[in-house]
C-alpha positions in Angstrom: 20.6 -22.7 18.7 19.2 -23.3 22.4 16.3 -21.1 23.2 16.1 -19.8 27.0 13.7 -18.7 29.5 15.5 -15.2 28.8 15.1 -15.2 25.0 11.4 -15.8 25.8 11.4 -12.7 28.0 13.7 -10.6 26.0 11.3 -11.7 22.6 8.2 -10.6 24.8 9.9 -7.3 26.1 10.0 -6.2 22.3 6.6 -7.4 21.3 5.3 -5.2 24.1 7.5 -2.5 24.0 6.2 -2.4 20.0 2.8 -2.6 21.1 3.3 0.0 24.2 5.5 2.8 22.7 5.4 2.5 18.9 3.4 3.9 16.7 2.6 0.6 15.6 -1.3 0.4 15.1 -0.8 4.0 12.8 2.2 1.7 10.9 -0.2 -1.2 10.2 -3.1 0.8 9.0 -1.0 2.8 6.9 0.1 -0.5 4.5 0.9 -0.3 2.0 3.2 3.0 1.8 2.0 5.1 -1.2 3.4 8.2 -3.2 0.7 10.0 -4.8 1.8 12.8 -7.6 0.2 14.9 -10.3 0.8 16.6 -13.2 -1.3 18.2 -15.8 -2.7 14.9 -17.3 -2.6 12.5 -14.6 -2.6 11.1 -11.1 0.4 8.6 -9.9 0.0 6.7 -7.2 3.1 4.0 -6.0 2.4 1.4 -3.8 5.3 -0.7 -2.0 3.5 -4.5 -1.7 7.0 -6.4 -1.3 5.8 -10.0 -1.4 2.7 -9.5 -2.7 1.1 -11.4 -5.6 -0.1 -9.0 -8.6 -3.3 -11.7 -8.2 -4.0 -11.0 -4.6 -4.5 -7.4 -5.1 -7.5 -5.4 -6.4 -7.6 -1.6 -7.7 -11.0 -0.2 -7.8 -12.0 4.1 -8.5 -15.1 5.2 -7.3 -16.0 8.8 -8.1 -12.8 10.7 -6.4 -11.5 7.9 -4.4 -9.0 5.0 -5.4 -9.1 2.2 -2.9 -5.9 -0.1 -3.5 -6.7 -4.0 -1.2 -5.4 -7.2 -1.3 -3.9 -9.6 0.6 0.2 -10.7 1.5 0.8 -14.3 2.2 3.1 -15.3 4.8 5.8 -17.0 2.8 7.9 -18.9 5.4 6.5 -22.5 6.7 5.1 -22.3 10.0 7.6 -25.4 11.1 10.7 -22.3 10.7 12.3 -21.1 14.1 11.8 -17.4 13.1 13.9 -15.1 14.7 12.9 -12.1 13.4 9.9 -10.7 11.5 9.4 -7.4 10.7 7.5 -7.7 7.0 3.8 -7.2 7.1 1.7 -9.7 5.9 -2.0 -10.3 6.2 -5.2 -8.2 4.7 -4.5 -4.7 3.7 -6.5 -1.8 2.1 -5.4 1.7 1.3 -8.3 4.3 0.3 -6.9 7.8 -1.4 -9.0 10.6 -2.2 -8.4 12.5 -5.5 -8.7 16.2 -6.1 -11.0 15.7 -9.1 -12.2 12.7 -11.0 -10.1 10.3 -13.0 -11.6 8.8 -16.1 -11.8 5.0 -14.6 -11.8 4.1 -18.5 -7.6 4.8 -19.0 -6.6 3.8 -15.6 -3.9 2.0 -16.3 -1.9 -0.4 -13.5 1.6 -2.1 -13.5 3.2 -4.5 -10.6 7.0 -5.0 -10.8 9.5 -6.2 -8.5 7.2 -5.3 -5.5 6.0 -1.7 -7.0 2.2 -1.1 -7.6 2.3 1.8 -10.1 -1.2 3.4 -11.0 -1.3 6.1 -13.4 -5.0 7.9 -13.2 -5.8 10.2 -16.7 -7.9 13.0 -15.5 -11.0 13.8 -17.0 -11.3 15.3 -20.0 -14.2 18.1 -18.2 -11.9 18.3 -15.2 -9.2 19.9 -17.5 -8.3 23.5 -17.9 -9.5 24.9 -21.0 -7.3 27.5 -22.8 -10.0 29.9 -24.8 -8.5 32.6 -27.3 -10.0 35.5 -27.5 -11.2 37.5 -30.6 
């Protein structure tokens, strides 16, 4: 295929109208997209990290806050004639805040077929209490 002058200008027209009148700076920060859920027991967070290597990416809790980072390498070879990329790759980091503390103990973490799912126990003093009364 035999690039032109106006597939250089049309390719440019969409890189700036993505830039110009996209939300595209609020897209990129917001990588990966996460779920976050919870039930009596636990906090679920699901990451989507298509492309990503379970290796590359890092799960840390402080206190109330669960900051997901890591990287996505570009997987094509830089010799391609791309015509069209729309997949994020690059550094990315994703910080949640948690209602009340997780025991960082239990946490346990699974990556499959591009799905980061955390699951978070709650802590055992941050759960309601029944007391019977005499």
């Amino acid at each position: 295929m035999l690039a032109t002058i106006f597939d250089d200008l049309y390719n440019l027209q969409n890189e700036l109208d993505e830039v110009l009148f996209s939300d595209y700076r609020v897209r990129k920060s917001r990588f990966p997209r996460i779920n976050v859920y919870e039930n009596d027991d636990e906090y679920v967070v699901s990451a989507e990290l298509p492309g990503a290597d379970k290796n590359d990416i890092s799960i840390t809790l402080k206190d109330n806050s669960l900051k997901i980072n890591g990287e996505i390498k570009k997987g094509n070879n830089s010799k391609d004639n791309i015509h069209l990329e729309e997949r994020y790759y690059g550094k990315f980091e994703r910080s949640i805040s948690l209602n009340e503390k997780g025991n960082a103990d239990k946490i346990n973490a699974e990556f499959k077929n591009g799905i980061l799912l955390i699951k978070i126990p709650k802590s055992p003093e941050t759960k309601p209490v029944s007391i019977n009364i005499k």
